[in-house]
C-alpha positions as CSV (number, residue, x, y, z in Angstrom):
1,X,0.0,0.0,0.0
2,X,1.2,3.2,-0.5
3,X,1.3,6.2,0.9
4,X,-1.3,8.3,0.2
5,X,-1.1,11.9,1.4
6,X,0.4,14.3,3.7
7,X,0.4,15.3,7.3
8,X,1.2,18.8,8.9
9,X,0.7,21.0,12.0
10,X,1.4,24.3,13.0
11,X,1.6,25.6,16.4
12,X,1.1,29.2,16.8
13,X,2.3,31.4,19.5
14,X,4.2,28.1,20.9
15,X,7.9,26.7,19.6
16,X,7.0,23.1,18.3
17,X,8.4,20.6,16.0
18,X,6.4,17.3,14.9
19,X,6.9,14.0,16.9
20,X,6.9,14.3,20.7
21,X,9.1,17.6,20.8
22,X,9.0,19.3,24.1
23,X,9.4,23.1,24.0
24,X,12.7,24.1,25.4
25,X,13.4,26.1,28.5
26,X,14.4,30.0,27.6
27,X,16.4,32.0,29.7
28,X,14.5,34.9,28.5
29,X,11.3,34.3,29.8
30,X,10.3,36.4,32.7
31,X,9.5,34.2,36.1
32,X,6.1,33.7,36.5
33,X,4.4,34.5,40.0
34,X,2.6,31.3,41.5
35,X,0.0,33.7,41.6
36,X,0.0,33.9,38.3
37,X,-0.7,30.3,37.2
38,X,-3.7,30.2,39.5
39,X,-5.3,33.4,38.5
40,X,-8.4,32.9,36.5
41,X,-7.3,36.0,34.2
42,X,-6.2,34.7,31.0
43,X,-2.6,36.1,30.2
44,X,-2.5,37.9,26.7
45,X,0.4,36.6,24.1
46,X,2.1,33.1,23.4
47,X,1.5,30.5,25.5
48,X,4.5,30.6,28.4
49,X,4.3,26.8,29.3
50,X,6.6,23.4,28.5
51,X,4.2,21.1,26.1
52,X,4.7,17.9,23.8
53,X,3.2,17.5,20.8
54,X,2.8,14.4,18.8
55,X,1.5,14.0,15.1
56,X,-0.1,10.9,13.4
57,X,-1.4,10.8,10.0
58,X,-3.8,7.7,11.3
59,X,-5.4,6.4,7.7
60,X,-8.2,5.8,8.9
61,X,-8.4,5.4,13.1
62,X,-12.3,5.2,12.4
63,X,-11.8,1.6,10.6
64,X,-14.7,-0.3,10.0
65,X,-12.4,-3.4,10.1
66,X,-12.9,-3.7,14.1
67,X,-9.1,-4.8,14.5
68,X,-8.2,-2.1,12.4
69,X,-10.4,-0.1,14.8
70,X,-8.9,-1.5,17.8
71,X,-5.4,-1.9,16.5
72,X,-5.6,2.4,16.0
73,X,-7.5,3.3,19.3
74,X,-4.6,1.2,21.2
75,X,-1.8,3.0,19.6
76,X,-3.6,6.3,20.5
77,X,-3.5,5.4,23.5
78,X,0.3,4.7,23.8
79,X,0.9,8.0,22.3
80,X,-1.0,10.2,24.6
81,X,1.2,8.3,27.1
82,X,4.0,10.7,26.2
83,X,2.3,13.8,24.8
84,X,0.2,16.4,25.8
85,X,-1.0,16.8,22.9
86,X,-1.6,14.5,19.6
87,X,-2.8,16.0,16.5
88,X,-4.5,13.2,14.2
89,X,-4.9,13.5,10.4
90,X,-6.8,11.2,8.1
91,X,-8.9,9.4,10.5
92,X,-12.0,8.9,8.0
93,X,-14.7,9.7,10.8
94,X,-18.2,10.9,10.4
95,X,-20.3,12.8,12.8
96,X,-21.3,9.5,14.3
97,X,-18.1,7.6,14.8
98,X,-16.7,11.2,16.0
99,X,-19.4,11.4,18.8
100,X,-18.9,8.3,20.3
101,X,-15.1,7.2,20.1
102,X,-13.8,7.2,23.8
103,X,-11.0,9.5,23.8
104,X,-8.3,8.0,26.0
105,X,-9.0,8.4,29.8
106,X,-8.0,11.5,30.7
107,X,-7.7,13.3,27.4
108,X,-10.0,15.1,25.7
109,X,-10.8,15.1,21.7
110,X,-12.1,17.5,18.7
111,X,-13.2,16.0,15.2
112,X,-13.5,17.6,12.0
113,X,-15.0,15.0,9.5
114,X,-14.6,14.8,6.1
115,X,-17.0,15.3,3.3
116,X,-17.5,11.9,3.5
117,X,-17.2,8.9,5.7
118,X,-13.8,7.1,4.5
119,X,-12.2,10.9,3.4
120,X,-9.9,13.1,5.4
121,X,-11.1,14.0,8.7
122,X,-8.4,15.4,11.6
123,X,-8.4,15.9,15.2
124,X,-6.6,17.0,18.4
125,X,-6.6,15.3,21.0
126,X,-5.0,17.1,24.9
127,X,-4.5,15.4,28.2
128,X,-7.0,16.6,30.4
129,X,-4.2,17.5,33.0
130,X,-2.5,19.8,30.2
131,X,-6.2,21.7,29.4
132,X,-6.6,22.5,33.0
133,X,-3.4,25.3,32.6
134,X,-6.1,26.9,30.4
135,X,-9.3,29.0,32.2
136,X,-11.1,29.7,29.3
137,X,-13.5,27.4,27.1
138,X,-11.5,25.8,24.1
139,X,-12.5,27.4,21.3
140,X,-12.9,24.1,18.2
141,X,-12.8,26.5,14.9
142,X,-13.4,24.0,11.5
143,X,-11.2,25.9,9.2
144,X,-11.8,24.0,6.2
145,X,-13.7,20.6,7.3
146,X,-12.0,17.4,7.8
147,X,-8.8,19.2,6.1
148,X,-8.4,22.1,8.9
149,X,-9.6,23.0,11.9
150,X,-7.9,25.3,15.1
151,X,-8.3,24.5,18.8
152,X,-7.9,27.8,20.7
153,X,-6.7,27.9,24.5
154,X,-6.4,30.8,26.9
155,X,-5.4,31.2,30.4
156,X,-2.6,32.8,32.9
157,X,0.5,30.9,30.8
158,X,-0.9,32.8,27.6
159,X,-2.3,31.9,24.3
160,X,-2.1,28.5,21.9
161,X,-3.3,28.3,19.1
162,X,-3.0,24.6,17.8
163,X,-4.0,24.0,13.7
164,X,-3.9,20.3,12.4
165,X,-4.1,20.2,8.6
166,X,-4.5,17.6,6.3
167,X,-3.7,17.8,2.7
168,X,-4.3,14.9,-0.4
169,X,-0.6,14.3,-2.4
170,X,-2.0,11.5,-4.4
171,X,-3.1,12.9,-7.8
172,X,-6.9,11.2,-7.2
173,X,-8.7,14.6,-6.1
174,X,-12.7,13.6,-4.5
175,X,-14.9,16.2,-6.0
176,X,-16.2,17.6,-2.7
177,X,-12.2,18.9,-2.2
């Protein structure tokens, strides 16, 4: 089988490289207070905290093939083990399968779907103990659905934007792209 498309990620207002990169430590950075991180203010500019990232083009981790299926979910799983956050391209869901996959326990997930069930589709997927740093609501922005969406975070360490993209490099283009 080969491959069949592409997988990227920006980051914005945060340093990050794909594939469980932690953000390094600067020696520029102004101490925070502790009263800082518990204030319920949210900090205006980038995002001040250390994070990992990790980034899986899935093809397809909403398999009909239950192995498949479980297979995928399992190595979700195992990645979240090491990254705050995992940014998941091509996972062929629909509204449905979307809705009721389990994220792993203690994360949290946000689907874009493709035009189609079997097309596209990305997500993001945080720990749960990574989202508290943030105090206000994500904000889940579908930028172009199933190929682009932005998960928007605010709180006392500052601003992160995350964007997961997905774009087709095969020369087969679906007509509803």
């Amino acid at each position: 089988m080969g491959y069949s498309g592409f997988a990227a990620f920006v980051v914005f207002r945060a340093h990050v490289d794909s594939h469980a990169y932690s953000t390094p430590t600067c020696t520029d950075r102004q101490p925070l207070e502790s009263a800082d991180l518990h204030s319920s203010r949210s900090r205006r500019g980038q995002y001040m905290g250390d994070l990992s990232v990790t980034s899986w083009n899935a093809q397809a981790l909403f398999a009909t093939d239950m192995f498949r299926f479980e297979a995928k979910s399992s190595y979700v799983n195992k990645m979240m083990l090491k990254s705050d956050i995992c940014l998941i391209t091509e996972s062929h869901g629909s509204e449905t399968s979307n809705s009721t996959w389990r994220a792993p326990l203690g994360s949290t997930a946000w689907w874009s779907e493709g035009a189609s069930h079997g097309q596209a589709g990305v997500g993001v997927i945080i720990r749960d103990s990574f989202l508290q740093q943030f105090t206000e609501r994500p904000r889940w922005v579908h930028i172009w659905k199933g190929r682009a969406a932005k998960l928007c975070l605010r709180g006392p360490l500052g601003a992160l934007d995350i964007v997961v993209v997905y774009g087709h490099a095969g020369s087969h283009r679906a007509p509803v792209d």
